[in-house]
py3Dmol code that shows the C-alpha trace and the ligand (Angstrom):
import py3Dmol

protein = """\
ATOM      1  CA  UNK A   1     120.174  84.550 114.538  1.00  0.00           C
ATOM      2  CA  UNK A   2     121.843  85.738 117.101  1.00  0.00           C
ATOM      3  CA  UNK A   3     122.799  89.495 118.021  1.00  0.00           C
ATOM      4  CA  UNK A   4     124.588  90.507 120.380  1.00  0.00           C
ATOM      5  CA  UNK A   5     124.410  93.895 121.508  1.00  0.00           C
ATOM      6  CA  UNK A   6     127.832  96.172 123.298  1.00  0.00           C
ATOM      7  CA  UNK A   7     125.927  99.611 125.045  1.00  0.00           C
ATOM      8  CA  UNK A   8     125.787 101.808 127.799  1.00  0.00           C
ATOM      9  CA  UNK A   9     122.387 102.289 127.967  1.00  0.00           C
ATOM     10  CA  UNK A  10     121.012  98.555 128.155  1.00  0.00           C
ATOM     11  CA  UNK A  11     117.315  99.534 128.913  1.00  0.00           C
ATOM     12  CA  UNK A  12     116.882 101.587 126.463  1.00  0.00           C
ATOM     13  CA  UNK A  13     116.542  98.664 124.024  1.00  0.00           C
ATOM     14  CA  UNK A  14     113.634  96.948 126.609  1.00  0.00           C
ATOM     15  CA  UNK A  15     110.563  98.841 124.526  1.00  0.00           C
ATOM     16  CA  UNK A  16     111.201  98.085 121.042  1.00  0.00           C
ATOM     17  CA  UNK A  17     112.333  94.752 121.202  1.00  0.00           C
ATOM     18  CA  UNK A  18     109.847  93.483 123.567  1.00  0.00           C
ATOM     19  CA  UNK A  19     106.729  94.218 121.346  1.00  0.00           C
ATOM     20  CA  UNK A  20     104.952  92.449 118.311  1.00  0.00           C
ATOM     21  CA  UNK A  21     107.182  90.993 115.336  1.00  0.00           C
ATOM     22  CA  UNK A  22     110.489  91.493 117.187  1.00  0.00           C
ATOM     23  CA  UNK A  23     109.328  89.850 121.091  1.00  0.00           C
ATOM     24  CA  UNK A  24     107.525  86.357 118.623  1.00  0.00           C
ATOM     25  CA  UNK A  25     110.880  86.268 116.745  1.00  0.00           C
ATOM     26  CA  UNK A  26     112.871  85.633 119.982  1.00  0.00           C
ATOM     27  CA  UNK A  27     109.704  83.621 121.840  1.00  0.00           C
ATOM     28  CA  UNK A  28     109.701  81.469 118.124  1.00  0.00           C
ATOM     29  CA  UNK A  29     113.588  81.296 118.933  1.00  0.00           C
ATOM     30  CA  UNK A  30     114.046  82.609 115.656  1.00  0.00           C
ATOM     31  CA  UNK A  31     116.435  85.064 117.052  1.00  0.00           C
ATOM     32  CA  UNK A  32     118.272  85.896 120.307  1.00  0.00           C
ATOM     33  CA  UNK A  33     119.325  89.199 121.410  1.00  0.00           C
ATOM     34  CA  UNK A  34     121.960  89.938 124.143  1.00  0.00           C
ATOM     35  CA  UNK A  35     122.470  93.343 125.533  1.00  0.00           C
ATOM     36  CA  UNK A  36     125.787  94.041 127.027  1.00  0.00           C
ATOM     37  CA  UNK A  37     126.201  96.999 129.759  1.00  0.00           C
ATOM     38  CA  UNK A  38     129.592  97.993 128.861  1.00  0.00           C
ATOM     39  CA  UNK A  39     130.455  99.439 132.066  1.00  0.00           C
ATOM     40  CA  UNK A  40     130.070  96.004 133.595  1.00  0.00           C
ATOM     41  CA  UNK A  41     133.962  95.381 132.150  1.00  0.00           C
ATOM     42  CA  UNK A  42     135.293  98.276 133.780  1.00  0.00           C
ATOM     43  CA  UNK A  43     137.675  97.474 136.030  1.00  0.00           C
ATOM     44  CA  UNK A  44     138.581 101.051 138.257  1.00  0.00           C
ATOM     45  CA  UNK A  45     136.059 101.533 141.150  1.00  0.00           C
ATOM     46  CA  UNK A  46     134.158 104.788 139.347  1.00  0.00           C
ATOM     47  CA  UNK A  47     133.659 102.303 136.266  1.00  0.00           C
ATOM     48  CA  UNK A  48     134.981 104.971 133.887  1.00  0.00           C
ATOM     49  CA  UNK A  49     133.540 104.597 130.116  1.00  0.00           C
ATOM     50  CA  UNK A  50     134.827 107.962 128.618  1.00  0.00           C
ATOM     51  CA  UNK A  51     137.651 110.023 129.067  1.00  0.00           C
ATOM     52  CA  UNK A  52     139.044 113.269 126.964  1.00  0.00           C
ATOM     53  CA  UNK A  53     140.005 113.302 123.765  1.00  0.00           C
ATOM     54  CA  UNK A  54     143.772 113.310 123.288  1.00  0.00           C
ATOM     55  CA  UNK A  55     144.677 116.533 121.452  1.00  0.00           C
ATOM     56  CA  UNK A  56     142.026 118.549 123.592  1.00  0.00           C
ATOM     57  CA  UNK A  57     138.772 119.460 121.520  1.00  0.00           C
ATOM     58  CA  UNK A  58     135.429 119.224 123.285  1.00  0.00           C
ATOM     59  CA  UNK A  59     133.622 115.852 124.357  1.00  0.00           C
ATOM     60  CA  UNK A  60     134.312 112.749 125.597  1.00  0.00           C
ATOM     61  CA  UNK A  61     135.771 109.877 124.197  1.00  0.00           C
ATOM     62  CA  UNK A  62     134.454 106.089 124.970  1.00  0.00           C
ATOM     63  CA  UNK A  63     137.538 104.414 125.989  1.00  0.00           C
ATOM     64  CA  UNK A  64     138.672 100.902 123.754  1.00  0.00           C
ATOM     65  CA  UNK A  65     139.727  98.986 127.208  1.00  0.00           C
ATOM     66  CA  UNK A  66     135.996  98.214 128.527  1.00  0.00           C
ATOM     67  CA  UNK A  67     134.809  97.933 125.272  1.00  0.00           C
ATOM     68  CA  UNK A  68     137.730  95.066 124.052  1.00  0.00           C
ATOM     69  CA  UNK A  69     136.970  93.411 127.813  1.00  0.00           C
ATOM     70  CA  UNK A  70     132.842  93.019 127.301  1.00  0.00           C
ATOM     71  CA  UNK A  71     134.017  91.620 123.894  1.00  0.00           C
ATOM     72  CA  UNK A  72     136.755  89.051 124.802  1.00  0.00           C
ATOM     73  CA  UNK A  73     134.606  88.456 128.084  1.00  0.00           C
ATOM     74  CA  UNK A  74     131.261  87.908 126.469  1.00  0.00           C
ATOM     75  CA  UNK A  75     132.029  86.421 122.946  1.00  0.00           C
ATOM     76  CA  UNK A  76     135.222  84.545 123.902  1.00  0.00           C
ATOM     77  CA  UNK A  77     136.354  82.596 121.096  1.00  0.00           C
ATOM     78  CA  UNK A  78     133.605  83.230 118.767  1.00  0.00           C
ATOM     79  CA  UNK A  79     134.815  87.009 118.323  1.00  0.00           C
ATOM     80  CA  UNK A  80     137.174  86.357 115.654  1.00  0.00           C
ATOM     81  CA  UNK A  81     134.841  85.091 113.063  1.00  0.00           C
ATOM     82  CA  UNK A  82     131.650  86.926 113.315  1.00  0.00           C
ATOM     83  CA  UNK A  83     130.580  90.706 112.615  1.00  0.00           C
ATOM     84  CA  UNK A  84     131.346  93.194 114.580  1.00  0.00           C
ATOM     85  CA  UNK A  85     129.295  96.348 113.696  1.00  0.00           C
ATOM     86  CA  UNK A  86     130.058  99.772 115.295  1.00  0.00           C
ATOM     87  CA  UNK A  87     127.183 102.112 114.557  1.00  0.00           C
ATOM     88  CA  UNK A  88     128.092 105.603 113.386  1.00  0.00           C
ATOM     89  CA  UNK A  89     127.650 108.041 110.973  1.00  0.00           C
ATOM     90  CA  UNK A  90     131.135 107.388 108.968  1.00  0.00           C
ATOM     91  CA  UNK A  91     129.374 103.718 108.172  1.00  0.00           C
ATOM     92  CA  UNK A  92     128.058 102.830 104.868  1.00  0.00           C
ATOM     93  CA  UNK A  93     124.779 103.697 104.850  1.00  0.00           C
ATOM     94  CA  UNK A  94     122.065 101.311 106.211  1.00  0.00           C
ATOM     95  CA  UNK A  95     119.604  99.925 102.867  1.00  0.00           C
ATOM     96  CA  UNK A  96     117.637  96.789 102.565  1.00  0.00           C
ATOM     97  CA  UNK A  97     120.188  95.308 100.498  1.00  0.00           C
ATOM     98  CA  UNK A  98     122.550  96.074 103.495  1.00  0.00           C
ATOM     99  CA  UNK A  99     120.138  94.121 105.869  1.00  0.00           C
ATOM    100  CA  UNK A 100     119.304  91.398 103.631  1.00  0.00           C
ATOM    101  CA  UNK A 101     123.349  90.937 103.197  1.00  0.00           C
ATOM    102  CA  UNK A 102     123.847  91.344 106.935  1.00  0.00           C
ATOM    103  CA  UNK A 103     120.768  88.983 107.761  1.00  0.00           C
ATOM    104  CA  UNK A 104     122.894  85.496 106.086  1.00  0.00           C
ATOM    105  CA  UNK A 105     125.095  85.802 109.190  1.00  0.00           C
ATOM    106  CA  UNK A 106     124.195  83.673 111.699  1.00  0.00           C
ATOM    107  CA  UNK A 107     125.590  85.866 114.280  1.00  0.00           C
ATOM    108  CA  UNK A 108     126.446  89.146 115.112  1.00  0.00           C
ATOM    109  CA  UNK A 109     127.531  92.199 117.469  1.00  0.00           C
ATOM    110  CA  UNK A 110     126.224  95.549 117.655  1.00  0.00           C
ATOM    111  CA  UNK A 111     128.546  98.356 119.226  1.00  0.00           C
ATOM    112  CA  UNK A 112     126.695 101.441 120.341  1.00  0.00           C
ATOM    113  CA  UNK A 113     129.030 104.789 120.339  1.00  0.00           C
ATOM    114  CA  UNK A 114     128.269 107.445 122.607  1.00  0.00           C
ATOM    115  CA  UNK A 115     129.337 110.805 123.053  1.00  0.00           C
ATOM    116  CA  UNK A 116     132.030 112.309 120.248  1.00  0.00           C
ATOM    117  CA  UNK A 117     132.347 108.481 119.482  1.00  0.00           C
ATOM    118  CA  UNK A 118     134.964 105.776 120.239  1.00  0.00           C
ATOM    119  CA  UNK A 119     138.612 105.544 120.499  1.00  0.00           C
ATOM    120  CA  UNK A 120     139.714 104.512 117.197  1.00  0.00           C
ATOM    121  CA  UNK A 121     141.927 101.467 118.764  1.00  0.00           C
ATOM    122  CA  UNK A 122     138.461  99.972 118.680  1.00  0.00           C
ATOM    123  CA  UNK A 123     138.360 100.166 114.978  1.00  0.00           C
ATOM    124  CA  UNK A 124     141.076  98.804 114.241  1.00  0.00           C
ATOM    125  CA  UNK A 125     141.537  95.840 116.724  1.00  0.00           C
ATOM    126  CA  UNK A 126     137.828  95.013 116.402  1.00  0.00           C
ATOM    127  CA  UNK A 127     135.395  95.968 113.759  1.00  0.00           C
ATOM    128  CA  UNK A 128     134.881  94.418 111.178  1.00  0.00           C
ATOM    129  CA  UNK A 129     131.918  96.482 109.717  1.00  0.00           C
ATOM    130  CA  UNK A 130     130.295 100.270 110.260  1.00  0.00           C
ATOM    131  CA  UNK A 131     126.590 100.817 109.403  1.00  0.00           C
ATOM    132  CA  UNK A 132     124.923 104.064 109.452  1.00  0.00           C
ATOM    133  CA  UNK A 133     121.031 104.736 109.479  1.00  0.00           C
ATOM    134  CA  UNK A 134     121.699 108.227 108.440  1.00  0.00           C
ATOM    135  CA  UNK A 135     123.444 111.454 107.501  1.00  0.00           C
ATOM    136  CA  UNK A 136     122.144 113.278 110.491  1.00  0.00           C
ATOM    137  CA  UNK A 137     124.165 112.851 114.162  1.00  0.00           C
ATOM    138  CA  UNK A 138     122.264 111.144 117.211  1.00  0.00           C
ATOM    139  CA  UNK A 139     122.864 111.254 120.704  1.00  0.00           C
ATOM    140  CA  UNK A 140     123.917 107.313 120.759  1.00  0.00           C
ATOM    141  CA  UNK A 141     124.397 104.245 118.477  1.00  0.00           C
ATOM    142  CA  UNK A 142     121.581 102.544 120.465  1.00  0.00           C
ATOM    143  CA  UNK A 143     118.992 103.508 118.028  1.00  0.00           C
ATOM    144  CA  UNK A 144     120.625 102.866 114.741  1.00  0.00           C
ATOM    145  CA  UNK A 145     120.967  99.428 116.460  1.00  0.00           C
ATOM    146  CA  UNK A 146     117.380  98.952 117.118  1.00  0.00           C
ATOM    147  CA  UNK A 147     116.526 100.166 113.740  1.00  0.00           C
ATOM    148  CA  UNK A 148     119.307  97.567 112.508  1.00  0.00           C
ATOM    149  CA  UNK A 149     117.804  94.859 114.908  1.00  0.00           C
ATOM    150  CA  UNK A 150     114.082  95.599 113.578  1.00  0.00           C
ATOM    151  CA  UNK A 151     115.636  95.460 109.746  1.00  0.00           C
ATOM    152  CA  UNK A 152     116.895  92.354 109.949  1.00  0.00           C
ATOM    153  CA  UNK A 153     114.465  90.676 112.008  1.00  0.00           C
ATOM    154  CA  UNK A 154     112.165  90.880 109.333  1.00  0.00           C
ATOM    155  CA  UNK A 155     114.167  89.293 106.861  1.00  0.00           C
ATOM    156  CA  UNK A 156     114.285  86.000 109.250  1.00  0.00           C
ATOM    157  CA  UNK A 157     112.655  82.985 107.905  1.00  0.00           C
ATOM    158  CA  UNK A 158     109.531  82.845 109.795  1.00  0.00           C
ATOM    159  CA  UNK A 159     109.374  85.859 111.666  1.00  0.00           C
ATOM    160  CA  UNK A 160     106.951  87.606 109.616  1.00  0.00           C
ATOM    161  CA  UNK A 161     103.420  86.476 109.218  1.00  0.00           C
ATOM    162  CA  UNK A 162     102.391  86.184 105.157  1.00  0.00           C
ATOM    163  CA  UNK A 163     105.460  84.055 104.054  1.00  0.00           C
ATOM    164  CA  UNK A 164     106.340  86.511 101.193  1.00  0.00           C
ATOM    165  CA  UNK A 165     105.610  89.535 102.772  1.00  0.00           C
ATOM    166  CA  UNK A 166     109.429  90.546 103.166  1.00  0.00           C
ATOM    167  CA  UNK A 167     109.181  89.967  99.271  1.00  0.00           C
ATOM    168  CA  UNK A 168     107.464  92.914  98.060  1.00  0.00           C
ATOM    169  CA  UNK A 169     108.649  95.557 100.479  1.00  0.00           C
ATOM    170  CA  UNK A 170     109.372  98.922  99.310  1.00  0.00           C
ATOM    171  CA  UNK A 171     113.171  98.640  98.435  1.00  0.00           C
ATOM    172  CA  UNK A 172     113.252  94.913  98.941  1.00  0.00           C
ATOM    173  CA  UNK A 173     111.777  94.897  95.242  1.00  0.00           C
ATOM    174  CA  UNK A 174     113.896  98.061  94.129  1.00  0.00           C
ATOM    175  CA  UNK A 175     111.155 100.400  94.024  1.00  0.00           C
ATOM    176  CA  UNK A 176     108.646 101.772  96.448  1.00  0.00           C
ATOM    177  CA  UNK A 177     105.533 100.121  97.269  1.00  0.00           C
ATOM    178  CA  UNK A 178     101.933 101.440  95.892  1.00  0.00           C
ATOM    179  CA  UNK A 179      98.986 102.553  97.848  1.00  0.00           C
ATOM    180  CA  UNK A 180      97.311  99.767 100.322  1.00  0.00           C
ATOM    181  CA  UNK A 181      93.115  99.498 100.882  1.00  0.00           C
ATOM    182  CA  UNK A 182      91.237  97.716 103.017  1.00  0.00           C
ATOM    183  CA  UNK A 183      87.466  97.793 104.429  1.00  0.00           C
ATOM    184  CA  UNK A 184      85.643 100.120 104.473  1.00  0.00           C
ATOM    185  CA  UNK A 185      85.176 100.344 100.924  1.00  0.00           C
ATOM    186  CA  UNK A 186      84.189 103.704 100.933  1.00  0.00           C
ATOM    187  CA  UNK A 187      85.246 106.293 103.585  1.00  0.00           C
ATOM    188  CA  UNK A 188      84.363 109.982 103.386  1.00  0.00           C
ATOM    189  CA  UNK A 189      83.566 109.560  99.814  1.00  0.00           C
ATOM    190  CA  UNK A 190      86.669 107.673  98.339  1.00  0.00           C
ATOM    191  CA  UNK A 191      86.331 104.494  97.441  1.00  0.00           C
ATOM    192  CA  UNK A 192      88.641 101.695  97.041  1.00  0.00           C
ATOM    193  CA  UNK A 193      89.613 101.209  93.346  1.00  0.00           C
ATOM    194  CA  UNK A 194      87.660  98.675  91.762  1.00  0.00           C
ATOM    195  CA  UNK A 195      90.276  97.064  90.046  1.00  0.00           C
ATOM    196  CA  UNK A 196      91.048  95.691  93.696  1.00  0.00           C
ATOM    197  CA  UNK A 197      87.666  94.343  94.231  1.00  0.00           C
ATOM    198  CA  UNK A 198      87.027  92.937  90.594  1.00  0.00           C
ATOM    199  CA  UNK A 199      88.826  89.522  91.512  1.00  0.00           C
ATOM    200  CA  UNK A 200      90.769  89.759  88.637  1.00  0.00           C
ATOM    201  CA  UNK A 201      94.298  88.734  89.686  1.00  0.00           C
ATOM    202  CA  UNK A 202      96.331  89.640  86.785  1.00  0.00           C
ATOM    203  CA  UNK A 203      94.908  92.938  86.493  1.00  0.00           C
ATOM    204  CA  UNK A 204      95.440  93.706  90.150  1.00  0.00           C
ATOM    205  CA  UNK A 205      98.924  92.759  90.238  1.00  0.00           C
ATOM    206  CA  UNK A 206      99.362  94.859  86.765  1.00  0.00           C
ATOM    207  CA  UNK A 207      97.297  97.297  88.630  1.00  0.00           C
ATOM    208  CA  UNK A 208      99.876  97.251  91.942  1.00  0.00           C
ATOM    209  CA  UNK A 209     102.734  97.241  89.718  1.00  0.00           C
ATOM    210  CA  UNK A 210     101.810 100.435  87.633  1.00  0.00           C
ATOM    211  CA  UNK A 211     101.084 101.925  91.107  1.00  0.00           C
ATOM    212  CA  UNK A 212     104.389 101.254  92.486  1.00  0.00           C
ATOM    213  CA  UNK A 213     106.587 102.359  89.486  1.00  0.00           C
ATOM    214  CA  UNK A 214     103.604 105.874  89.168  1.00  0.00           C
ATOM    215  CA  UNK A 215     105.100 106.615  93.169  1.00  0.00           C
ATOM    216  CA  UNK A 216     108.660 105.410  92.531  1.00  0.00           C
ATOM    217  CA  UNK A 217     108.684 107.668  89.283  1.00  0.00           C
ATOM    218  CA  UNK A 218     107.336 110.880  91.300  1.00  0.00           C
ATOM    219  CA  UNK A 219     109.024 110.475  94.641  1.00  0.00           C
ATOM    220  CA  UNK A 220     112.302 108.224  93.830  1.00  0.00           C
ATOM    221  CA  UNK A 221     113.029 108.305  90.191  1.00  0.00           C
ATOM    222  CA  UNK A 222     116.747 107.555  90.819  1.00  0.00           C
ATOM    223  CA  UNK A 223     115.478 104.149  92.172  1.00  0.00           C
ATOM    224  CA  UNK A 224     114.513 103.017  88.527  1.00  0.00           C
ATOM    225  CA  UNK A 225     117.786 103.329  87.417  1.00  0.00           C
ATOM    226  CA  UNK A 226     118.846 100.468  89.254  1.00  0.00           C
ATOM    227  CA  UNK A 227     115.623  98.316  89.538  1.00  0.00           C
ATOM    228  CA  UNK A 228     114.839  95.285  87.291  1.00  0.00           C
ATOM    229  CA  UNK A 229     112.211  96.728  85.304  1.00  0.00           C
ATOM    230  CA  UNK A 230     110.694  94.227  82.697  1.00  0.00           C
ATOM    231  CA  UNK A 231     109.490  95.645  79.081  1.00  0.00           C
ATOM    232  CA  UNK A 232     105.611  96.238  80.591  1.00  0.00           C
ATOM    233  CA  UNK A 233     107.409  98.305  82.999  1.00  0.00           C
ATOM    234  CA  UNK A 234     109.361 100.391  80.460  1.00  0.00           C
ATOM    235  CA  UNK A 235     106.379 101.017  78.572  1.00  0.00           C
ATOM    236  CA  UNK A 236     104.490 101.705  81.275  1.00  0.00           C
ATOM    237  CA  UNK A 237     107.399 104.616  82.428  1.00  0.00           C
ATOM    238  CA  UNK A 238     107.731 105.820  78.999  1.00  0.00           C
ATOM    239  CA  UNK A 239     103.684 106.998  79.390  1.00  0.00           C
ATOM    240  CA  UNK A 240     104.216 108.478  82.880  1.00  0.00           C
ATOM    241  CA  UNK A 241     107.209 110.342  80.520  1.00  0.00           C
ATOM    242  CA  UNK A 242     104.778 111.550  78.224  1.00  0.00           C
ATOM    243  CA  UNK A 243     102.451 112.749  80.400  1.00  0.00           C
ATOM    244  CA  UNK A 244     105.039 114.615  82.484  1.00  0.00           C
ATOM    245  CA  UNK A 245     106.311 116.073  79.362  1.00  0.00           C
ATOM    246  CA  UNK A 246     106.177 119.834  78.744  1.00  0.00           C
ATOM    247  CA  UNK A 247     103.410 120.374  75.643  1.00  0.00           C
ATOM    248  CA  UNK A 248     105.551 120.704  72.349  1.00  0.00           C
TER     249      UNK A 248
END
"""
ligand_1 = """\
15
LIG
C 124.652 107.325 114.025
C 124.037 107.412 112.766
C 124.915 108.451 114.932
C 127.259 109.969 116.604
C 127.836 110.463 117.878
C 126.319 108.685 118.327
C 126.016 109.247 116.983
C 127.279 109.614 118.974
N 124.968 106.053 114.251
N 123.967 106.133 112.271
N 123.569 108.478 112.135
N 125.671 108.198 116.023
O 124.470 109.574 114.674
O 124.539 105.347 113.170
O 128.331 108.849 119.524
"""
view = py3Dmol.view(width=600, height=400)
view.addModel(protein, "pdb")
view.setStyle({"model": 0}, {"cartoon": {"style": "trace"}})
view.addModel(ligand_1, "xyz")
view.setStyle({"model": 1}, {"stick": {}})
view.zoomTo()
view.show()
């Protein structure tokens, strides 16, 4: 995969995509990520970005014409048929069924807004798709974009270590994941359950399971309602039901 990446702030991106999972993805060539300094394609010599919003109102506006030139300039002919993503809050918002539809491209381009956002020309000659991380405002799109790189990273063929473990990730499955151990088997005075340690296989994935419906029930109920649940699992919610019940 490829991901291309339109910004003002090019370095902020150096951290989080230069450690761990992310940094062997692109040395496995699994994935290739291109940051774009957007002032680069301005053409006047104070390589203007932002100007005032038409209609007056407060902040500053990121102007289309540097953005459509590091687009046409960098992507060429390949802009026509490939995402183009603009980060913002008026997106839809960001979920792993998002990222795992988003991560069957073979290509795409990130947009980072800044300020009160962009000039809507760029909308409407350019992007194809909005993605938001959040209902909550940031200071940039650069973020969400990491957090969208990072998503979807995972979800490449390879990049993770245990083959399934993009499988049973919270959300990937529907519901949330259940409670991890590992050694030491007792810390403080809690040990690890023994069901874990018993060897048994089919108990411990019941076991997991149970665990992970118990947390999705009491944290994220309204995930149930679309999860595939299988008749163990019904049962198995009808008793958490029953014990949450008031007494007759
Ligand atoms: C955002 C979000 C976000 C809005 C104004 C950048 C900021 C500034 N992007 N999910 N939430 N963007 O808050 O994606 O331009």
């Amino acid at each position: 995969m490829q991901i291309d990446v339109f910004t003002l702030f090019p370095d902020m991106f150096v951290g989080p995509l230069t450690e761990s999972i992310i940094a062997r993805a692109q040395e496995n060539n699994l994935l290739t990520i291109k940051r774009h300094n957007i002032r680069d394609f301005t053409t006047d010599k104070h390589h203007i970005t932002d100007d005032t919003p038409y209609g007056g109102g407060g902040g500053m506006i990121m102007k289309v014409d540097p953005i459509a030139a590091a687009l046409a300039t960098t992507l060429g002919d390949a802009l026509p048929d490939m995402p183009v993503i603009l980060l913002s809050p008026q997106g839809r918002v960001l979920t792993q069924q998002v990222a795992q539809e988003l991560a069957r491209q073979a290509r795409l381009a990130l947009i980072c807004g800044r300020y009160e956002g962009v000039d809507e020309r760029v909308r409407q000659l350019f992007v194809t798709d909005e993605i938001s991380i959040g209902d909550y405002v940031l200071t940039g799109g650069e973020l969400p974009a990491m957090v969208l790189i990072d998503v979807l990273a995972r979800l490449i063929p390879g990049a993770l270590g245990a083959a399934d473990a993009a499988e049973n990730d919270s959300h990937a499955t529907g519901i949330l994941e259940g409670p991890h151990y590992t050694r030491p088997a007792t810390f403080r005075g809690l040990t690890v359950p023994d069901v874990l340690t018993g060897g048994h296989h089919a108990r411990i994935q019941r076991w997991r399971r149970e665990q992970a419906l118990r947390r999705t029930w009491q944290r994220r109920p309204e995930l149930l309602l679309s999860a595939a649940l299988d008749e163990a699992d019904k049962w198995f919610l009808m008793t958490l039901a029953e014990e949450d019940a008031p007494p007759p």
